[in-house]
N, C-alpha and C positions, 0 to 999 in steps of 0.2 A: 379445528379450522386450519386452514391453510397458513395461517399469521403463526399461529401456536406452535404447528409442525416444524417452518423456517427458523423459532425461536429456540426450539428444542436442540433442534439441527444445529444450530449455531453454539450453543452453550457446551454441546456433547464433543464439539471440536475444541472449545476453551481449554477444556479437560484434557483432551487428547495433547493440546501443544502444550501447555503447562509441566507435564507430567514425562514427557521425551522435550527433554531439553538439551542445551549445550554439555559438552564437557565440564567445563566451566562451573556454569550453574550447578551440576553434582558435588565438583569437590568442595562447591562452598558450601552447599548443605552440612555434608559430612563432614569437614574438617573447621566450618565456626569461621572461616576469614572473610576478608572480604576482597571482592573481584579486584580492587587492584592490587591488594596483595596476590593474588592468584597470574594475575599480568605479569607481575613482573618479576615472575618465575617461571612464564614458559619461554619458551624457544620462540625465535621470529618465526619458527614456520610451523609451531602449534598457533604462532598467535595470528598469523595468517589464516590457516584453516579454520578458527575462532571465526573471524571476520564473514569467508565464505559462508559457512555454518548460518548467521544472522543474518547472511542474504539471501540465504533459502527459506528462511522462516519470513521475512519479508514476502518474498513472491509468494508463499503459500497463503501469508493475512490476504494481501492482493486480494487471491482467489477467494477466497471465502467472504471478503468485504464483498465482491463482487455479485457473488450467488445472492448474498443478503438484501442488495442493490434489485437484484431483477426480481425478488421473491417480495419486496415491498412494492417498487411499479404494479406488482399483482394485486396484493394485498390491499395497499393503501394503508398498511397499518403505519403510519407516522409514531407513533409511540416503540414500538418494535427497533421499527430503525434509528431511529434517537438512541437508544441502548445498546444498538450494535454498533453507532457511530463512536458513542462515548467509550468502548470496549476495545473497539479498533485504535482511538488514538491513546488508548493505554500501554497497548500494544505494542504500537509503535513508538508512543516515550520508553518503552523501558530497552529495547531494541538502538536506539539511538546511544542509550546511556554506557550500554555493551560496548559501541563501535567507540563510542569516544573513547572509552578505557583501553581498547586495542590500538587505538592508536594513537594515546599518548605516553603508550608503554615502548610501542615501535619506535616513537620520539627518542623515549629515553636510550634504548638500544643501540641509539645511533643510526636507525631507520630514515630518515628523517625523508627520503625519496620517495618510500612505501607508504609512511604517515602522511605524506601530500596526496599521495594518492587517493588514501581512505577519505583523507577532507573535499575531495575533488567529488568523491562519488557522494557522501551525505549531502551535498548542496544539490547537485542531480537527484538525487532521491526527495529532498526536500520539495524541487521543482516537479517531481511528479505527482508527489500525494498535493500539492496545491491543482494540477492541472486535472487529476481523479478527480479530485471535490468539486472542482468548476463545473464539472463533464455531469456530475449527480445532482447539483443544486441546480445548472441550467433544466436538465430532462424533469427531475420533481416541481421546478416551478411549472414547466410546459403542461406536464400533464396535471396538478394540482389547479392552479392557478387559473392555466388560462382553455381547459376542458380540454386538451389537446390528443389526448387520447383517443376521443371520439374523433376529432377528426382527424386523425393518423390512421384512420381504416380503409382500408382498399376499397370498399363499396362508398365512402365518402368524397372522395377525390372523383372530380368534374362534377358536381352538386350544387345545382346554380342556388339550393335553402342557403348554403354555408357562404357567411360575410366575407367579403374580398378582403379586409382586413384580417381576419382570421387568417385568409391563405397567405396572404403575406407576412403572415408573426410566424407561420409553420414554414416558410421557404427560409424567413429570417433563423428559425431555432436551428434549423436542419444544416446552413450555413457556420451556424456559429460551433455546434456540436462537430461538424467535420474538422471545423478548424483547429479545435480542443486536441482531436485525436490525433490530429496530424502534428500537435506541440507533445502529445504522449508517444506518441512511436519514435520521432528523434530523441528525446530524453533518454528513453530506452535503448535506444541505439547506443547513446555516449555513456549510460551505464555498462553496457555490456564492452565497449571499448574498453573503460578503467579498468574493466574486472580482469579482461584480455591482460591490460597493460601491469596492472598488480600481478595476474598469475605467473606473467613471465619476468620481471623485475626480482619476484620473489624465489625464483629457482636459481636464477644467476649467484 
């Protein structure tokens, strides 16, 4: 089935990120220490690239939550994505626990410009994965909840069967969904300034 395949697909990527990981996460394998002993024996501008590194892995969970996202709208497997929810925010706990350690090593270094920086972007990031969750709990409630699927169909729209309430919960969601996207593209936006502003702070 289509649920199974998306499940597959998703698990086969677990693997894939787990397995190509940071530098980092290598030499702690091999060498028994641990990340912040590893911190705070690189360079500000390994531990920089560190940083980048975890914001790449970030955007690529993004995408894959995302695939997971439109592949259960299909599906309707609710069980599926519950597993891929709980998976993603493990994800992204251990990805946080990274940044922190990068950037209370840059603290110690005397960073303390480039560590404000890092703290400036995890609360942006914070503010995004709350404004993604809104954006997937609104559209699962719409189309769970309140059949919204069905009437989200082009042959549905001007259908004097369908309750004027209904149309107006669907201008209501369509409203509220725009508005989501529009708090997720500036977030992004001031992500991608910080990152701007770290990359260059960090070559001076």
């Amino acid at each position: 089935s289509s649920g199974i395949n998306a499940e597959y697909g998703f698990n086969h990527y677990l693997y894939h990120f787990n397995t190509i990981t940071t530098k980092t996460r290598v030499m702690v394998d091999i060498n028994k220490l641990t990340s912040e002993e590893i911190f705070s024996e690189s360079s500000v501008q390994d531990l920089v690239s560190v940083f980048f590194n975890l914001q790449e892995q970030r955007v690529e969970i993004y995408r894959k939550w995302e695939d997971a996202f439109k592949s259960f709208l299909l599906s309707k497997d609710l069980q599926i994505y519950q597993r891929t929810c709980t998976t993603i925010t493990s994800l992204f706990s251990t990805i946080s626990i990274d940044v922190r350690g990068v950037e209370g090593a840059l603290s110690k270094k005397g960073k303390g410009d480039l560590s404000q920086i890092i703290v400036s972007i995890q609360q942006k990031e914070r503010d995004k994965l709350q404004a993604t969750t809104e954006r997937q709990v609104l559209k699962t409630s719409w189309i769970i909840d309140k059949g919204g699927n069905d009437v989200a169909k082009p042959d549905a729209i001007g259908d004097n069967s369908i309750d004027l309430d209904i149309k107006e919960g669907q201008k209501e969601f369509e409203e509220n969904v725009r508005a989501i996207e529009k708090k997720l593209s500036k977030v992004e936006a001031e992500i991608y300034e910080k990152m701007e502003e770290l990359r260059l702070e960090s070559e001076e």
